[in-house]
C-alpha positions as CSV (number, residue, x, y, z in Angstrom):
1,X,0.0,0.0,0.0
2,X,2.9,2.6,1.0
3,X,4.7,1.9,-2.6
4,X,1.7,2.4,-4.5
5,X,0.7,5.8,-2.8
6,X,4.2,6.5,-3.2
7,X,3.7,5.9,-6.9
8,X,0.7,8.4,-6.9
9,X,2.5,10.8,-5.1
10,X,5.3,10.8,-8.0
11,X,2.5,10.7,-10.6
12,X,1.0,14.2,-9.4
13,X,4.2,15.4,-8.6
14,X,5.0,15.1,-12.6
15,X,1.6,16.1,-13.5
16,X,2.3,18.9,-11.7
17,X,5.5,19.8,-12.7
18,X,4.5,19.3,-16.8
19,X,1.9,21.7,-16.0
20,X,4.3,24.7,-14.7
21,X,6.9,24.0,-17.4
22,X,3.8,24.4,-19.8
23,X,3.0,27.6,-18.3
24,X,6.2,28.9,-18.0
25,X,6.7,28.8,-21.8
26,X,3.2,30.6,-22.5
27,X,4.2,34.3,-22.6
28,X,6.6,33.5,-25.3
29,X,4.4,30.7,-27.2
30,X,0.8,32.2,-28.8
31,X,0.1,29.5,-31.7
32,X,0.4,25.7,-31.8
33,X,3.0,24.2,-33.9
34,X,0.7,21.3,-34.9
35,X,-2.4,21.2,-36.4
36,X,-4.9,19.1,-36.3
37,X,-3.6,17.1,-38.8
38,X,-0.4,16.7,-37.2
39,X,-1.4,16.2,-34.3
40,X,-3.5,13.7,-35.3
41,X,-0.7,11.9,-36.3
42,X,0.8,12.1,-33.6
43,X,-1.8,10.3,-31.5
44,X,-2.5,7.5,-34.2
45,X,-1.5,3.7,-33.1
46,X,-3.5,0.8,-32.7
47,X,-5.1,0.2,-29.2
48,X,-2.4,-1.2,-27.2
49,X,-2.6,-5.0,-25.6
50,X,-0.7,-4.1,-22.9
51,X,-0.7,-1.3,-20.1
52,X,2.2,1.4,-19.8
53,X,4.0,2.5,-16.9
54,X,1.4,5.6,-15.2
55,X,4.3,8.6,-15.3
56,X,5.4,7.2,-18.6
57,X,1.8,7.5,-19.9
58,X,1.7,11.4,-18.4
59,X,4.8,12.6,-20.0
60,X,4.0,10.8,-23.4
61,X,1.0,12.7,-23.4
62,X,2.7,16.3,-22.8
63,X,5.1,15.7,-24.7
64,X,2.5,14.5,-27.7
65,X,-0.4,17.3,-26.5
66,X,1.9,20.5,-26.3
67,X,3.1,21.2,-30.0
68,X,-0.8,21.1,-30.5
69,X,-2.2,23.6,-28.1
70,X,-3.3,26.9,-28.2
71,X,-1.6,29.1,-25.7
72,X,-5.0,30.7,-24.6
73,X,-3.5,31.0,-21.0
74,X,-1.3,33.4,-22.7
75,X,-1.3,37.2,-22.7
76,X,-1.3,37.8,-26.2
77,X,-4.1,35.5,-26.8
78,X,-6.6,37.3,-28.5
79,X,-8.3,34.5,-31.0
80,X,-11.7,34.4,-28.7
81,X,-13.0,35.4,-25.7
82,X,-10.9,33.1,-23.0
83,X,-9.8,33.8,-19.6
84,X,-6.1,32.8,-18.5
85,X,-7.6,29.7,-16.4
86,X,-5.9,31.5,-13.5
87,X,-3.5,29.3,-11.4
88,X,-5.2,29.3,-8.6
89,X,-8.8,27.9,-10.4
90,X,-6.2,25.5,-11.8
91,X,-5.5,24.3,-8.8
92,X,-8.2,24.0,-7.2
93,X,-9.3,22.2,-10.6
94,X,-6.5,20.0,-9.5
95,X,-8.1,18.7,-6.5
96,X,-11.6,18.6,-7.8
97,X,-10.2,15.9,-10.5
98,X,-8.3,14.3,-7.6
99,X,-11.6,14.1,-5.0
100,X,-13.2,12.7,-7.9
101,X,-16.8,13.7,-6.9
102,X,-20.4,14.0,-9.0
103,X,-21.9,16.8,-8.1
104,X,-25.3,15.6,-9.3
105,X,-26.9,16.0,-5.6
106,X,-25.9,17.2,-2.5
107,X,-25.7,13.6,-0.7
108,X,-23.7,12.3,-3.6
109,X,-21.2,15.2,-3.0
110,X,-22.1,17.5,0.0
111,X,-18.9,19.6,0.1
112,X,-19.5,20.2,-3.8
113,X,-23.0,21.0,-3.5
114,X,-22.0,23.2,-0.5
115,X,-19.6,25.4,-2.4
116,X,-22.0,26.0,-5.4
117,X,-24.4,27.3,-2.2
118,X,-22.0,29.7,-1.3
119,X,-20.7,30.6,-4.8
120,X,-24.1,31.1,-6.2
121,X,-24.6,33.0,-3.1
122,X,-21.1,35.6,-3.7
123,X,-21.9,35.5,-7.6
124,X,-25.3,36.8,-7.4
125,X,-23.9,39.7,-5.4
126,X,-21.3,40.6,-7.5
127,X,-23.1,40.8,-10.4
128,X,-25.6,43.0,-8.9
129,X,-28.5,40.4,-9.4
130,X,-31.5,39.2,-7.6
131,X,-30.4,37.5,-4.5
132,X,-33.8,35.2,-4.8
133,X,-32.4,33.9,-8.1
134,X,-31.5,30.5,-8.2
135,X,-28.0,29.8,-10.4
136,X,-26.9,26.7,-12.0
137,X,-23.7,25.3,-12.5
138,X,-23.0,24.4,-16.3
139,X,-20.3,24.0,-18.9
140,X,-20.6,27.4,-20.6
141,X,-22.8,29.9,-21.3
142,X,-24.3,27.7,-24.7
143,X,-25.8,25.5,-22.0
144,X,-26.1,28.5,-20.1
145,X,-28.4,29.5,-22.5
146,X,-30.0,26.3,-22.9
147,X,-30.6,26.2,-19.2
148,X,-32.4,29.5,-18.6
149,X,-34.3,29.3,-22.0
150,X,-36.0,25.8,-20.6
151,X,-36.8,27.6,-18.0
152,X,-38.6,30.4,-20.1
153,X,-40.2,27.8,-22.4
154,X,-42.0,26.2,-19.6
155,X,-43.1,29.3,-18.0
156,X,-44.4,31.0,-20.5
157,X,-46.8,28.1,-22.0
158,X,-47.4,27.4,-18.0
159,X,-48.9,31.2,-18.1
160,X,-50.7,30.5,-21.2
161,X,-52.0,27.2,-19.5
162,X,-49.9,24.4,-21.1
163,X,-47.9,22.5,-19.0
164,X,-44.7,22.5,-22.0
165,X,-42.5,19.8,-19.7
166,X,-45.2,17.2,-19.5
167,X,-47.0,17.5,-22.5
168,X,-43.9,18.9,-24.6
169,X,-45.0,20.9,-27.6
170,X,-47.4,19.2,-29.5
171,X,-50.5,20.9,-29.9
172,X,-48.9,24.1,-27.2
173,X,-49.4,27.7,-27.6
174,X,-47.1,29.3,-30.2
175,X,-44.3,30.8,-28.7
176,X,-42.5,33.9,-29.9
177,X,-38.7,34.4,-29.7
178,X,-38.3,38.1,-30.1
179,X,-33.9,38.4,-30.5
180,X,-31.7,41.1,-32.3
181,X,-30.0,40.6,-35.8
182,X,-26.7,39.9,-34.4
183,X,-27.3,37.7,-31.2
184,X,-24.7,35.0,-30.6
185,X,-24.8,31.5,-32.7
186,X,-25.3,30.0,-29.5
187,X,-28.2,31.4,-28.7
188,X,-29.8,30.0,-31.9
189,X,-28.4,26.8,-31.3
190,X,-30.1,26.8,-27.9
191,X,-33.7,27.9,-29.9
192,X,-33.0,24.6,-31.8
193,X,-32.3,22.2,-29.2
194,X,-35.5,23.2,-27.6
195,X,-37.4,22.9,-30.5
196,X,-38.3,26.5,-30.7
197,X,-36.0,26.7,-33.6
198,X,-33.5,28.6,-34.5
199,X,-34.8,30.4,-37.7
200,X,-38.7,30.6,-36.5
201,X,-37.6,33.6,-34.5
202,X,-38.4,37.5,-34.4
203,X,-35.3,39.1,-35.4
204,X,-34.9,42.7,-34.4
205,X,-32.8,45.2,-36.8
206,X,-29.2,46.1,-35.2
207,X,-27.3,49.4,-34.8
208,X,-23.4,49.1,-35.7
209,X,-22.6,47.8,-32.2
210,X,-24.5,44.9,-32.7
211,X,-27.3,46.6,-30.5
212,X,-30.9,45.8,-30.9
213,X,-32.5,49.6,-32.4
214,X,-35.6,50.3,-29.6
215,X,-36.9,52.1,-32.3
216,X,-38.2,48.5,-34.2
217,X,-39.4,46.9,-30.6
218,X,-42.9,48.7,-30.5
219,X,-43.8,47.4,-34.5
220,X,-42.9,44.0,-33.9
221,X,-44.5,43.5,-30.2
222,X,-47.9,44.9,-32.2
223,X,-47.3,41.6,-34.8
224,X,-48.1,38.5,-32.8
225,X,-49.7,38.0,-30.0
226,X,-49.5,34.8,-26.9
227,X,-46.3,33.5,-25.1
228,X,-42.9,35.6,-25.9
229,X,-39.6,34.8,-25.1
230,X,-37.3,37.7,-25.6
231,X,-33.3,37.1,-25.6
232,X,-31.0,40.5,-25.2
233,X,-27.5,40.4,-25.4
234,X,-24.8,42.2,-23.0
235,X,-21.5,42.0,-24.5
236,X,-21.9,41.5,-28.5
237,X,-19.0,39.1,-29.3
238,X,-17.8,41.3,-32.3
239,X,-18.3,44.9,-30.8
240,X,-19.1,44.2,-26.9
241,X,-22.1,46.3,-27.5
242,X,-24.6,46.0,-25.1
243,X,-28.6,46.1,-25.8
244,X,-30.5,48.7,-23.8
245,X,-32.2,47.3,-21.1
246,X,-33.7,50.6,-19.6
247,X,-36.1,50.8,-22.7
248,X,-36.1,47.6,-24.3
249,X,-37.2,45.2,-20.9
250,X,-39.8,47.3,-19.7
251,X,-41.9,47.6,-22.9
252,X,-40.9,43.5,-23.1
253,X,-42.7,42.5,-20.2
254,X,-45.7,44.9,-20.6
255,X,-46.0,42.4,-23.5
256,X,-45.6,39.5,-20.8
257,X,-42.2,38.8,-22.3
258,X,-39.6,36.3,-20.8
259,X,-36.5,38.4,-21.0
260,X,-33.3,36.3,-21.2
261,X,-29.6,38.4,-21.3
262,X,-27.1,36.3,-22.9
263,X,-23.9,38.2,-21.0
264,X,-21.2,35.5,-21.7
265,X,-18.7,37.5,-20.9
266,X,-20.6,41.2,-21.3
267,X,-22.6,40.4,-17.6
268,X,-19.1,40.9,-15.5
269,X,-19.7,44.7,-16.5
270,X,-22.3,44.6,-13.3
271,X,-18.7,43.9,-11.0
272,X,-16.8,46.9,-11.8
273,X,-18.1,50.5,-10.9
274,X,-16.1,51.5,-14.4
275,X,-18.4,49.7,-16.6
276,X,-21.7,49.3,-15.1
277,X,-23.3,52.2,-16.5
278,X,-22.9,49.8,-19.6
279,X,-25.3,47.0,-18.8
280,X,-27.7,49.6,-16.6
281,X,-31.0,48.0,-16.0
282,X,-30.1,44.0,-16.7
283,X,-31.4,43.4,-13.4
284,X,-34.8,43.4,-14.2
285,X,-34.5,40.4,-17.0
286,X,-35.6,36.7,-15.8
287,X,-33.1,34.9,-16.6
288,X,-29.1,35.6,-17.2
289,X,-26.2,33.2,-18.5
290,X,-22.8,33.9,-18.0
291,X,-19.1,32.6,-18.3
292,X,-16.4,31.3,-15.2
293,X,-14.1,31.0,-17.8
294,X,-13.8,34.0,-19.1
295,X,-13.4,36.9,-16.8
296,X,-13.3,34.8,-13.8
297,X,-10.6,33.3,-15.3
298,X,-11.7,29.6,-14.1
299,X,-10.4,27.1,-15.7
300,X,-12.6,25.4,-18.9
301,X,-15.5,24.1,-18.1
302,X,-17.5,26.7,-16.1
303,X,-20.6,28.5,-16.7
304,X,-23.8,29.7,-14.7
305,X,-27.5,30.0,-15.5
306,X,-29.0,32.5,-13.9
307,X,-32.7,32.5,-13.0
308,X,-35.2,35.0,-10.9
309,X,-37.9,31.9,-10.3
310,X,-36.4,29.8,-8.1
311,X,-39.4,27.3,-9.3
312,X,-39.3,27.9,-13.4
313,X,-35.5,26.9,-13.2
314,X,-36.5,23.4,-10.9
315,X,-39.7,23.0,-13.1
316,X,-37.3,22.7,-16.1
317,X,-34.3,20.8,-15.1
318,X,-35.2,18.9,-11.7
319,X,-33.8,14.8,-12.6
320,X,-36.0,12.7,-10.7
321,X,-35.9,9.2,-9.7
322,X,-36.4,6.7,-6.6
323,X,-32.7,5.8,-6.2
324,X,-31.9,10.0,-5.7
325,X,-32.2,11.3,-2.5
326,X,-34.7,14.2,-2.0
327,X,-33.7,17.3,-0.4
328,X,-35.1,18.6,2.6
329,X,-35.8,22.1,3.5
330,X,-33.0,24.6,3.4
331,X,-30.7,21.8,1.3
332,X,-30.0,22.5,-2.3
333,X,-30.1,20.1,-4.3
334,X,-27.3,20.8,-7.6
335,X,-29.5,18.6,-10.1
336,X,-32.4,21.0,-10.1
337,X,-30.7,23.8,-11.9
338,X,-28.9,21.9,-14.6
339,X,-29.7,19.2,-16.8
340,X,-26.8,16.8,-16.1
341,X,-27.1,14.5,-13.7
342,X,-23.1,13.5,-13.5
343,X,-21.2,16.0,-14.0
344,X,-17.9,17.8,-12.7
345,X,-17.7,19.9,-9.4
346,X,-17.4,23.2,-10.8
347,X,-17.9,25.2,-7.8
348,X,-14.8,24.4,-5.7
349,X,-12.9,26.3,-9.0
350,X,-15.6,28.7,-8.7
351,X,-15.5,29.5,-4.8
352,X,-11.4,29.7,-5.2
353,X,-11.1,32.7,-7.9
354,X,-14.1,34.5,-5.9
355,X,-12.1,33.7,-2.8
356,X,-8.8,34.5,-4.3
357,X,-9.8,37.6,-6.2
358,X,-12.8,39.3,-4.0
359,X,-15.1,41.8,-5.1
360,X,-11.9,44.5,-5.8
361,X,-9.6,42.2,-7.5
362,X,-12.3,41.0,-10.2
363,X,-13.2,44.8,-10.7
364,X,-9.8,45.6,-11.2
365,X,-8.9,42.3,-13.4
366,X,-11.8,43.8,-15.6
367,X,-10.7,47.1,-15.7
368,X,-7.3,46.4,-16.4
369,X,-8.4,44.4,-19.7
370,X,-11.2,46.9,-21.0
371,X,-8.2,49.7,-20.2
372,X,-5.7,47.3,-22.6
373,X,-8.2,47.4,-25.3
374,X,-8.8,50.9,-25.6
375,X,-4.9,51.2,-25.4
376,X,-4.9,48.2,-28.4
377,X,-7.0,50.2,-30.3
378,X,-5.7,54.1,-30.0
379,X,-2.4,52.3,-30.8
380,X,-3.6,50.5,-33.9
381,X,-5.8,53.4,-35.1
382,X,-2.4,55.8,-35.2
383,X,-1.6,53.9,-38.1
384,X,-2.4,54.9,-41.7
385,X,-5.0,52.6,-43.4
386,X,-6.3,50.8,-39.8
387,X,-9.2,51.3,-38.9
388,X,-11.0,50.7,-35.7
389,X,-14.8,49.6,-36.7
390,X,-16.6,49.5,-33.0
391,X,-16.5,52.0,-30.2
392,X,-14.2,50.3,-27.7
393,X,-16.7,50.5,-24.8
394,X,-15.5,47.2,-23.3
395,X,-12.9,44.4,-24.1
396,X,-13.7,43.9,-27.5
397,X,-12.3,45.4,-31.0
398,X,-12.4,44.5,-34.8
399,X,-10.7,46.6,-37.1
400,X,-9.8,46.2,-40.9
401,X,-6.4,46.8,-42.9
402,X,-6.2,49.2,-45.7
403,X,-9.3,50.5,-44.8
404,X,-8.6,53.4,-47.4
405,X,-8.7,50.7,-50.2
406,X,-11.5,49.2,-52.3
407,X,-13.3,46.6,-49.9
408,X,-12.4,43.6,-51.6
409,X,-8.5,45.0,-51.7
410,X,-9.2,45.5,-47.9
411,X,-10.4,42.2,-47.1
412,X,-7.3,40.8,-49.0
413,X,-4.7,43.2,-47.0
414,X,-6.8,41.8,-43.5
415,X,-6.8,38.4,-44.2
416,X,-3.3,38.2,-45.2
417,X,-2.1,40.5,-42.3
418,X,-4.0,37.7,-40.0
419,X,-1.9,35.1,-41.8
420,X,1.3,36.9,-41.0
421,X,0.1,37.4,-37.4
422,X,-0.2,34.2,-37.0
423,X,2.9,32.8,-38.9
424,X,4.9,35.1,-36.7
425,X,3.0,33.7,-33.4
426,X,4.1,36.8,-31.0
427,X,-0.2,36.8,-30.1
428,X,-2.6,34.7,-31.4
429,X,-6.3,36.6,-32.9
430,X,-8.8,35.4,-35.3
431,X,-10.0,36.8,-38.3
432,X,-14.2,37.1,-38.6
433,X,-17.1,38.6,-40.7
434,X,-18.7,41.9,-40.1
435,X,-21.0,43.0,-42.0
436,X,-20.1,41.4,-45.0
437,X,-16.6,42.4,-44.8
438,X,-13.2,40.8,-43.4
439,X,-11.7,42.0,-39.8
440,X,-9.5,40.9,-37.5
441,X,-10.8,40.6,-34.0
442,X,-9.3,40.9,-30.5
443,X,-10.7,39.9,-27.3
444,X,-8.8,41.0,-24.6
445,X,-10.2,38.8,-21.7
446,X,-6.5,37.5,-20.0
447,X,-5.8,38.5,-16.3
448,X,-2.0,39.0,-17.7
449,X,-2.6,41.2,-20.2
450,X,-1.0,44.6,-19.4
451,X,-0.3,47.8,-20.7
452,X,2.5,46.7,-21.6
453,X,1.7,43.3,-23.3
454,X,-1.3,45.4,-25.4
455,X,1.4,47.5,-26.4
456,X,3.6,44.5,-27.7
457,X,0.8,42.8,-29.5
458,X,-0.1,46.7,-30.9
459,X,3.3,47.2,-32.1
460,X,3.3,43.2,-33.7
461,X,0.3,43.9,-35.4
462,X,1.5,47.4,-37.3
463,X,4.7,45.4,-38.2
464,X,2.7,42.7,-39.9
465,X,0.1,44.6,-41.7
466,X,3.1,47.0,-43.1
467,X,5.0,44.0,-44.5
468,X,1.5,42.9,-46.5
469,X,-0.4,45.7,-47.0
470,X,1.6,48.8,-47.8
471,X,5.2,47.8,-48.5
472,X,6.6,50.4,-50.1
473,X,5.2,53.7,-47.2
474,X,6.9,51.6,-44.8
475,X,11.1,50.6,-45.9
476,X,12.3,48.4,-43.2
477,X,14.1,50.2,-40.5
């Protein structure tokens, strides 16, 4: 018995010490060496007959993973919007692999269900939110989404006297999905796995944020009539424009309107006293999804679904059966609020960065990002033929190259520049569509990410759009 916890001891030990080295090399690594292809190769042998040594099996596997993987925990990663996975949610991810527990009910696992207690508890008052609201603990906010849409689904054909999770929708009450032109894929993929669809919708004209135009709301309420579901957006993944709330969710719910905020990353606004004026009045939607890996820096997966009836959210996603124990009154039971039954522990990571951080550290971790964006972009915009296409009101900018150019000349220049980016591998960003036309995105969502590092990638950026798209204004040196 003493040799083989020996041997574990030396296993996490080298687990451990694969992980640091990998992190260590992250500032000065932003793109994989491999692609999939390669790494594919890699990977590919037959099944083998017989087992391998445990630490050989670990270090094979770094050693095999690494030229394949992004280096999102990076400072110059840029590609999406993905927090650092901060060491210390790493390490309390650590031990939540190591306990092993499913946190599918609070007998199961009573230290997990405890934490997401408490966690819901301190995330509901940092984001400024309901305290009655009950919060499930998901993957991300596309099952975020999922989550706190079930919940609307059911309550709004409940009002209209159908009873959707028994009967499912055969035969219910037509619902209406009311939801802005440029809403998040995920949110449609949601509408589809709930069989509300994700093309039988309402869709709302946009400003050039991304923002719903009030203006359209009052025509479009006056076109249908019965249950509504209405999804808003804070944080547009392109722009980081936010919807307004103070206008749009009143005349919603005089219209007896579910009103859902997809705020993936855009809800963490409500934590810092900088940007709350942005997502002013998002408090007085239903239901809320949200990301722990982005700006809460957990590690992946972590999300939370965020709903104001307690009883809408259990109606939806309670798991039943005689072999699972029943809470009693004041226990809270994790399997109400999500719609996986086994699943990972994701409070424990959850209660360490709230823990770690605390209400200033998690305003200043978002302030210091948005204030490296705006710095990003009144870098980039200095230079001749870049231009910045969003207002940089958050952590989010897209700008094109030789913006003084025909458009299909521009698009050219960008994608090319992105090529050279990449090639060069100082930050990592990803290329997109906006309206119609090619940009290069940057979401600046990394605890690391200074002045100094937005300066860097800035500077990196200028270099490689001069060596594509305007040679000749620009001789080296």
């Amino acid at each position: 018995m003493g040799d083989h916890m020996s041997a574990i001891a030396s296993l996490f030990q080298e687990a451990a010490r694969l992980a640091a080295a990998f992190r260590q090399s992250a500032p000065a690594r932003h793109v994989p060496r491999h692609d999939y292809a390669a790494s594919l190769a890699t990977f590919d042998e037959p099944l083998p007959a017989a087992g391998a040594d445990m630490g050989d099996v670990i270090r094979e596997l770094a050693e095999s993973a690494e030229p394949g993987l992004h280096f999102t925990t990076g400072p110059r990663f840029f590609g999406w919007v993905i927090g650092g996975s901060h060491p210390v949610g790493v390490a309390a991810d650590f031990l939540t692999s190591a306990w092993g527990q499913n946190a599918g009910n609070h007998t199961a696992a009573p230290a997990a269900a405890a934490v997401e207690t408490i966690s819901a508890r301190w995330l509901l008052d940092l984001l400024k939110l309901p305290g009655e609201s009950s919060v499930g603990f998901v993957t991300g906010a596309t099952v975020a989404n999922f989550t706190c849409l079930a919940a609307a689904r059911g309550e709004v054909l409940r009002r209209a006297g159908w009873d959707g999770d028994a009967k499912g929708l055969f035969g219910a009450p037509e619902i209406t999905v009311v939801i802005g032109d440029d809403a998040h894929t995920t949110v449609f993929s949601a509408l589809q796995f709930l069989g509300l669809g994700h093309d039988r919708v309402l869709r709302l004209p946009t400003d050039a944020m991304g923002r719903i135009d009030p203006a359209a709301l009052p025509g479009a309420l006056a076109s249908f009539t019965g249950p509504c579901i209405a999804v808003l957006q804070a944080g547009q993944i392109n722009t980081g424009g936010f919807d307004d709330f103070v206008s749009l969710i009143p005349a919603l719910k005089q219209k007896g309107a579910w009103v859902h905020i997809d705020g993936a990353f855009g809800l963490w606004a409500q934590a810092s006293e900088k940007f709350r004026h942005l997502s002013r009045g998002v408090e007085a939607a239903d239901s809320w999804a949200t990301d722990g890996h982005k700006w809460l820096q957990t590690p992946y997966d972590c999300g939370y679904a965020i709903v104001r009836d307690e009883l809408a959210h259990r109606r939806a996603m309670t798991i039943a059966a005689s072999y699972l124990p029943l809470a009693t009154e004041g226990e809270r039971d994790p399997s109400h609020y999500v719609p996986e039954l086994s699943r990972r522990a994701r409070g424990f990571a959850t209660w360490a960065m709230l823990k770690h951080l605390g209400r200033d550290g998690i305003a200043a971790l978002i302030d210091q990002c948005c204030a490296s964006a705006r710095l990003l972009a009144e870098h980039l915009a200095r230079e001749p033929g870049i231009a910045i296409l969003n207002e940089v009101t958050l952590n989010q900018l897209i700008l094109r190259f030789a913006a003084d150019r025909p458009d299909e000349e521009s698009d050219a220049i960008t994608r090319k520049t992105i090529e050279k980016i990449r090639a060069e591998a100082t930050l990592f960003a990803g290329g997109a569509k906006w309206r119609g036309r090619d940009v290069l995105r940057l979401s600046v969502t990394n605890f690391q990410t200074t002045a100094d590092e937005a300066r860097l990638a800035a500077d990196s950026i200028i270099a490689a759009y001069r060596s594509v798209g305007h040679p000749a204004d620009h001789p080296s040196g």
